[in-house]
C-alpha positions as CSV (number, residue, x, y, z in Angstrom):
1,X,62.8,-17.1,-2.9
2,X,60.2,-18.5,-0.6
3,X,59.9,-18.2,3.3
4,X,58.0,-20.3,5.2
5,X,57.6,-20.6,8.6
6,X,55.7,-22.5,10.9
7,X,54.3,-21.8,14.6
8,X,51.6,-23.3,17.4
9,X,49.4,-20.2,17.2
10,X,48.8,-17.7,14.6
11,X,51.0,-14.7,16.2
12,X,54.1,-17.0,16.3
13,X,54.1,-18.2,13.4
14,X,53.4,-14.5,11.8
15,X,56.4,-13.4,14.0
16,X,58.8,-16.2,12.6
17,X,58.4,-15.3,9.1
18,X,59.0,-11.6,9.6
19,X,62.2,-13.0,11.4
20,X,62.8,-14.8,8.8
21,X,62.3,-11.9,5.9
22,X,64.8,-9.9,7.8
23,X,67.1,-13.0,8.4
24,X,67.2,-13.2,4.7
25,X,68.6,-9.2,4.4
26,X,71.3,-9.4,7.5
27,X,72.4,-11.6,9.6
28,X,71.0,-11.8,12.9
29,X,73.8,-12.5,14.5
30,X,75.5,-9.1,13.8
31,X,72.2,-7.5,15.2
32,X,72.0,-5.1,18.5
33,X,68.6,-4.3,20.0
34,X,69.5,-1.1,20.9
35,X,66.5,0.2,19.2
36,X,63.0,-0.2,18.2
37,X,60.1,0.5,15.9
38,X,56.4,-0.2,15.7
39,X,54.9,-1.7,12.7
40,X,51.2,-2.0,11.6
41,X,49.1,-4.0,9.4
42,X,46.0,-4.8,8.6
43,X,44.1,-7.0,6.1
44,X,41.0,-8.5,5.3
45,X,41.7,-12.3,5.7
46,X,44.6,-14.0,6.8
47,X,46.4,-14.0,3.7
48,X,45.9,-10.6,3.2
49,X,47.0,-9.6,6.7
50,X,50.4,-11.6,6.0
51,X,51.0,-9.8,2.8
52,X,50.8,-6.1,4.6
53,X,53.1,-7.3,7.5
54,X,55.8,-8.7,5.2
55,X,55.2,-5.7,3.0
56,X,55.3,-3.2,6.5
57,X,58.6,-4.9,7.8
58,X,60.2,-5.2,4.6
59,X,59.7,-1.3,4.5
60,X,60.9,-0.6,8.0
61,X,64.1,-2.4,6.6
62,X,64.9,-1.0,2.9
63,X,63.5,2.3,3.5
64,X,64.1,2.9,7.5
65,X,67.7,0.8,7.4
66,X,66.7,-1.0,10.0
67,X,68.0,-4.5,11.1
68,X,65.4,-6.6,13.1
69,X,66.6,-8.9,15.7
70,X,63.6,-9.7,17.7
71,X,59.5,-8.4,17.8
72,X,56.8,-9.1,20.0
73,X,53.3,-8.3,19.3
74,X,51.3,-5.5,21.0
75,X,48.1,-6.7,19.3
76,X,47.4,-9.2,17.2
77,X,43.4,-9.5,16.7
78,X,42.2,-12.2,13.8
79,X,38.1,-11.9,14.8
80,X,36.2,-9.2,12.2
81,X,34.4,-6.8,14.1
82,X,30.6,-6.1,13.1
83,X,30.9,-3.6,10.0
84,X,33.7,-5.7,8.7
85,X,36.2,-4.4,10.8
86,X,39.9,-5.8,9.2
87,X,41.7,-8.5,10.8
88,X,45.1,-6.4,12.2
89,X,47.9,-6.5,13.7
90,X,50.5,-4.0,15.9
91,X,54.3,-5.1,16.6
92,X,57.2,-3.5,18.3
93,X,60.4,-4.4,16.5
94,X,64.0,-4.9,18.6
95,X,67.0,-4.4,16.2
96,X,69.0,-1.5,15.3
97,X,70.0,0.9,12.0
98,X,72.4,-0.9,9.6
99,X,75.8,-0.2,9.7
100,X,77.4,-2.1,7.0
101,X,80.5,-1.4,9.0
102,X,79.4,-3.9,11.5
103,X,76.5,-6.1,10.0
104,X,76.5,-8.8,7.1
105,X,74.1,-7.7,4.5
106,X,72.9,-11.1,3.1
107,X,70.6,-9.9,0.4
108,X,68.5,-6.9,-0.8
109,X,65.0,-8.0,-0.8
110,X,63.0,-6.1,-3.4
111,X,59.2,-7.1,-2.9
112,X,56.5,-9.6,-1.4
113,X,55.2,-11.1,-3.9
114,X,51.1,-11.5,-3.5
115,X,51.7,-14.9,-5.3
116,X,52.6,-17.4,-3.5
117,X,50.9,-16.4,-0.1
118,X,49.9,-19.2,2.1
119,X,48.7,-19.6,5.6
120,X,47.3,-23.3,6.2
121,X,46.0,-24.5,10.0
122,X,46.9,-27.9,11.0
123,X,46.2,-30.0,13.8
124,X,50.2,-28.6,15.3
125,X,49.2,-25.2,14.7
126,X,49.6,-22.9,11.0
127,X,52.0,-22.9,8.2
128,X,52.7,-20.0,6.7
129,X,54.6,-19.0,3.1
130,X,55.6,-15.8,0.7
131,X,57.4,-15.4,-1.9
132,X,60.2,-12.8,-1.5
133,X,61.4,-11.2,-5.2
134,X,65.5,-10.6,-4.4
């Protein structure tokens, strides 16, 4: 299955497709944020950096059990430092733990593929894709 999302800066656009990763696995709609959890990534281009986040959130999910409702990002820095210093990123998540009792599980979402990564700047901002293995 392939997300895409798009955004008019970089962080939004990275925060969309998370959304929509976890979209995918529950439905918002059914989703508290009574709760939180930090994620981190990092990665050496852009690309790279997208396929740890997916891979960090979709962890938080399957292995956590936590629904996602809304994130915001804490720090979110795409310049390389001298020494080649990873491009990285640090999120707080807003959601709650599963509780099939109350939420509509959608889909189990198995991996990110590293196929099928895109992130593409246009003149309205950046366009990102993954492919998700269901």
């Amino acid at each position: 299955m392939e997300l895409t999302a798009t955004g008019a800066t970089l962080p939004e656009a990275f925060a969309r497709i998370a959304l929509a990763l976890f979209a995918t696995a529950v439905d918002p709609a059914t989703i508290g944020d009574t709760d939180v959890r930090e994620v981190r990534a990092h990665g050496v281009a852009a690309t790279g950096l997208l396929h740890a986040w997916l891979q960090e959130c979709l962890y938080v999910h399957e292995v956590e059990g936590f629904a996602c409702r809304a994130l915001e990002f804490v720090v979110f820095d795409t310049t390389t430092a001298a020494g080649g210093e990873a491009l990285r990123l640090h999120a707080i998540l807003r959601g709650e733990e599963i509780d099939p009792a109350r939420h509509r599980i959608l889909a189990a979402i198995r991996n990110v593929s590293r196929d099928g990564l895109g992130v593409e700047a246009g003149p309205a901002g950046f366009r990102l894709r993954a492919e998700v293995e269901l």
